[in-house]
C-alpha positions as CSV (number, residue, x, y, z in Angstrom):
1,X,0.0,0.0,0.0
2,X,1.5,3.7,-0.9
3,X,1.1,4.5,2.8
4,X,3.8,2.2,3.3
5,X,5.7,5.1,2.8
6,X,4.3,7.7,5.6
7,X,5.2,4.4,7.7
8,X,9.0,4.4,6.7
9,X,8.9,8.3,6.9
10,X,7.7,8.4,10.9
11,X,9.9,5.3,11.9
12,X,12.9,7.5,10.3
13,X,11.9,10.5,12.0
14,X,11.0,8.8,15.7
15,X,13.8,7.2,15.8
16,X,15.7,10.9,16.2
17,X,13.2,12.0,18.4
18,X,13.8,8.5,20.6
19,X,18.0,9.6,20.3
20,X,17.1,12.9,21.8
21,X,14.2,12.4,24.2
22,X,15.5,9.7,26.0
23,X,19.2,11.5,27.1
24,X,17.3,12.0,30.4
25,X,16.7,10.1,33.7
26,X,13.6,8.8,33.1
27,X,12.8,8.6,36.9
28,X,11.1,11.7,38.3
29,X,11.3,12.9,42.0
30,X,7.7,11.8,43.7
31,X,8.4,15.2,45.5
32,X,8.4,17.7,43.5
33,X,4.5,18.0,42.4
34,X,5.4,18.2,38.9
35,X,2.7,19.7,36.2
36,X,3.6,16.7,33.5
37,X,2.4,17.4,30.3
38,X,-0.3,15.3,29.6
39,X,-3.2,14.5,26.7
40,X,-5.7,11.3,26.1
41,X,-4.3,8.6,23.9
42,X,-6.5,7.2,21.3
43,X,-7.5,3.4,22.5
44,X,-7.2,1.2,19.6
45,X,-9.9,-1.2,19.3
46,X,-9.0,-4.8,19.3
47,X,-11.3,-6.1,16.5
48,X,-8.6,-3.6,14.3
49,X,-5.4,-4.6,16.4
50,X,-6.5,-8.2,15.8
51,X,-7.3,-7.9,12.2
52,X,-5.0,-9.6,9.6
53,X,-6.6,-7.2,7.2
54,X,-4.3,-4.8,5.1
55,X,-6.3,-1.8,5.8
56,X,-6.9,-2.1,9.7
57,X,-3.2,-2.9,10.6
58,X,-2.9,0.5,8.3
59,X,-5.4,1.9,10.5
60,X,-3.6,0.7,13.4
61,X,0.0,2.4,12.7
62,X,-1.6,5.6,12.0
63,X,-3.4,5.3,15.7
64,X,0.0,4.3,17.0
65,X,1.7,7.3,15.6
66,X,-0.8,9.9,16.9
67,X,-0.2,8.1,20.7
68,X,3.7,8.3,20.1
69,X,3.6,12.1,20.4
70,X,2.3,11.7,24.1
71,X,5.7,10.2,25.0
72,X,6.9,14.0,25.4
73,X,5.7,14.4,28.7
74,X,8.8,12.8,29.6
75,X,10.9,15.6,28.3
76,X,9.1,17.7,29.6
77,X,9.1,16.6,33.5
78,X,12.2,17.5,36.1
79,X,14.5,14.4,36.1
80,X,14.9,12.7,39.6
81,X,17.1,14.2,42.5
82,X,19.8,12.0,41.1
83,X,20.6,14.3,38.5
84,X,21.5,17.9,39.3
85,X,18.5,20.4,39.5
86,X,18.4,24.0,38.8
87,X,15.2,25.2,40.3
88,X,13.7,29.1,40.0
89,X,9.5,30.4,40.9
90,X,8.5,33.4,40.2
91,X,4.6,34.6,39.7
92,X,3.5,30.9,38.2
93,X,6.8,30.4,36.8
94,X,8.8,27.8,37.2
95,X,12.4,27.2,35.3
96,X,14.3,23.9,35.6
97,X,18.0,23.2,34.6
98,X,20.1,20.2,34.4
99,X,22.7,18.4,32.7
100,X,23.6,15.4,30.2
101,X,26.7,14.1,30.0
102,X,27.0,10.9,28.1
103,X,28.1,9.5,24.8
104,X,28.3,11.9,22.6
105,X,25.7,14.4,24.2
106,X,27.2,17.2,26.9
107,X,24.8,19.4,27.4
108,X,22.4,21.1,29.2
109,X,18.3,21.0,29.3
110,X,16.2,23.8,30.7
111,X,12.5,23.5,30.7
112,X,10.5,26.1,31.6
113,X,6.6,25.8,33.2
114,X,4.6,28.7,33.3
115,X,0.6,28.3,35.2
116,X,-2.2,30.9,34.6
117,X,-5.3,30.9,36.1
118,X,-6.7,28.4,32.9
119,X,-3.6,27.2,31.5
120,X,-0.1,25.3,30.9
121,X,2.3,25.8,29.3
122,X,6.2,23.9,29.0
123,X,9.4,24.7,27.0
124,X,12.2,22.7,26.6
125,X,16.1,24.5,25.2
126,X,19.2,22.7,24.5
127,X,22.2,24.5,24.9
128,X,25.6,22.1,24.0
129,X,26.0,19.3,21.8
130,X,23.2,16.5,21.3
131,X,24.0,13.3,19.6
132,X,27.0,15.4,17.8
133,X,24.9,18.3,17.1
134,X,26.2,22.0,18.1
135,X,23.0,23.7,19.7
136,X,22.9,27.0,21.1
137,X,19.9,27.9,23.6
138,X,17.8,25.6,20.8
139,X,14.0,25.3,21.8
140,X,13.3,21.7,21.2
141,X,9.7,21.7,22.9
142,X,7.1,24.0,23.2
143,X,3.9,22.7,24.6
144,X,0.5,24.3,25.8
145,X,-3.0,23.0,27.9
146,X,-6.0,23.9,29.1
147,X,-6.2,22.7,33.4
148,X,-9.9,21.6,32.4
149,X,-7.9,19.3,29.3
150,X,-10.4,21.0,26.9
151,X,-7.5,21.5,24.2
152,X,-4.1,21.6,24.0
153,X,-1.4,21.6,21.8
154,X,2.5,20.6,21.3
155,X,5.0,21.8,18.7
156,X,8.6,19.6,18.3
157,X,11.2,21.6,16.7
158,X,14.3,20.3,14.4
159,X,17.7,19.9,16.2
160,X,19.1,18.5,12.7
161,X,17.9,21.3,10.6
162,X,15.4,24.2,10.5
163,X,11.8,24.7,11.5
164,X,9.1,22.5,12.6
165,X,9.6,19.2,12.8
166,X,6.1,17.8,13.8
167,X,3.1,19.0,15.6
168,X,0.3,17.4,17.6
169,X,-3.1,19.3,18.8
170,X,-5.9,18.1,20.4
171,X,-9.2,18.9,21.9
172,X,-12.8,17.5,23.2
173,X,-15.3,18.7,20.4
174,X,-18.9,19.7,21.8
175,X,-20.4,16.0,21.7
176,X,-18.1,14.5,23.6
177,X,-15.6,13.3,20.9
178,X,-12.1,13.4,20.9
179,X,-10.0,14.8,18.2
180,X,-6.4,14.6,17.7
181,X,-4.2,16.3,14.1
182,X,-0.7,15.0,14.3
183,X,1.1,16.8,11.1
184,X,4.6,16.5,9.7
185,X,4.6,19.6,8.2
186,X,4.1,19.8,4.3
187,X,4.4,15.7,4.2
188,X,1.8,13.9,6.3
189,X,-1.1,14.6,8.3
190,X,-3.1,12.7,10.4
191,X,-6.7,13.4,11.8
192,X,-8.1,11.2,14.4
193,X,-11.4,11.5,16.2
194,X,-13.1,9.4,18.5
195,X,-16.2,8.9,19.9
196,X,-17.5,8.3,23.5
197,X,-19.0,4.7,22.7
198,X,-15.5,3.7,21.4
199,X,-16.3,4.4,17.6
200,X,-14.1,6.7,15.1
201,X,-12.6,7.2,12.1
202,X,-8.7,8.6,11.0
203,X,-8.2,10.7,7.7
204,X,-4.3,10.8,6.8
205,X,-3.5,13.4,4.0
206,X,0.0,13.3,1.7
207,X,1.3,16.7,1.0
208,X,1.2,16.9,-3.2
209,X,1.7,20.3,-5.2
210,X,1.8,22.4,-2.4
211,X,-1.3,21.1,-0.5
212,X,-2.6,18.2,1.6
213,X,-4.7,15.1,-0.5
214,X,-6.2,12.4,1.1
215,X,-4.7,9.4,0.9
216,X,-6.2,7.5,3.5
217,X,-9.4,6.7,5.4
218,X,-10.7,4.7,8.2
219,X,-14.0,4.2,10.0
220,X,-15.0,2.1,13.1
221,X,-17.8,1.1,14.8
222,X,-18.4,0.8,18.9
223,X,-17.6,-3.0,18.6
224,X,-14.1,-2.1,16.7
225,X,-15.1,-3.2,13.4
226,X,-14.9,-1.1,10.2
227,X,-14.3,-0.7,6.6
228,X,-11.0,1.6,4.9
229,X,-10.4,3.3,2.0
230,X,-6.9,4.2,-0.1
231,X,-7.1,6.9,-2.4
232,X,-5.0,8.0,-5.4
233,X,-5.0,12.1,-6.5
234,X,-8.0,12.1,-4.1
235,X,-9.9,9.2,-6.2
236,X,-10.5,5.8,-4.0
237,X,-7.7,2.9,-5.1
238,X,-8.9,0.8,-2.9
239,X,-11.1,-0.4,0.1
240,X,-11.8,-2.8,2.8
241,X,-13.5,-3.9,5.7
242,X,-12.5,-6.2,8.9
């Protein structure tokens, strides 16, 4: 199937985001009461995971991708008293710093958490070198939330290059739904929604002459059953059910 390709493109790109975001201690101190970033992950329904069908283990990736970008929070939560913590609070600010010093990665990390009355908000800089890569003050992570979880949004910027490198936002629609657009900017993007009896669908779009066609569709039911669709220039290649 041509989305094959998106497939190949994500693994590529989350296995930098894997290199970078795991360079800290991944335990956190129980004590410090911590804000975590934080959103809903899509449940993937097992009548899809359990499918042998092409078009449902399709489905399925796409799902998977959208719940990869939730793995941030990490990044964006002080490391444990083991590692050494810079800690400043001023007015609903909060800044963090600390260092990594390991392979080839020597630098250091300084996330900053700022509360308002109705929001979040996190940002993560790199200042030093990061798998071999020279970084100067480099905003990595910059992520935003509602404290009722209404919406919320994150924005992962490129260490290797320029610009944005993917971007994730999210929200509960007026019915009860949940909706989720993970986008890789002018090359994939993925729109999941899903419903409060466990039904949904996910649209992904390829970017083509300077704008985003569908490429692929998928719908399910409240049991986890459903039917798929592949499209070509917007016209249906071809389609499934499980």
């Amino acid at each position: 199937m041509k989305t094959l390709k998106f497939l190949i493109l994500f693994t590529t790109i989350f296995s930098l985001i894997i290199a970078t975001g795991c360079k800290k201690d991944d335990d956190v101190d129980p004590n410090n009461n911590f804000t975590a970033y934080d959103i809903k992950t899509v449940i993937v329904p097992d009548a899809m995971a359990q499918s042998n069908d092409e078009g449902a283990q399709t489905a399925k990736s796409f799902l998977s991708m959208a719940n990869a970008m939730s793995g941030y929070g990490g990044m964006m939560t002080p490391p444990s008293k083991s590692t050494s913590i810079t800690k400043l609070k001023d007015s609903g600010t909060e800044l963090f710093t600390w260092e990594i010093n390991e392979g080839n990665t020597h630098c250091t990390i300084t996330l900053t958490f700022i509360e308002t009355a109705t929001t979040y908000s996190w940002a993560v800089t790199i200042d030093g070198t990061l798998e071999g890569i020279s970084l100067s003050n480099f905003t990595y992570i910059q992520a935003y939330s509602e404290k009722d979880e209404a919406s919320g949004h994150m924005t992962l910027y490129n260490p290797e290059g320029s610009g944005v490198l993917m971007t994730q936002m999210w929200q509960e629609l007026a019915n009860g739904a949940f909706e989720c657009i993970t986008e890789l900017p002018q090359s994939l993007l993925i729109n999941v929604v899903t419903n409060e009896d466990g039904s949904g669908s996910v649209e992904v779009k390829d970017w083509i002459n300077g704008q985003y066609v569908l490429d692929f569709r998928a719908e399910w039911d409240a049991s986890g059953h459903g039917q798929w669709w592949e499209y070509i220039d917007g016209i249906i290649d071809e389609q499934g059910s499980w």
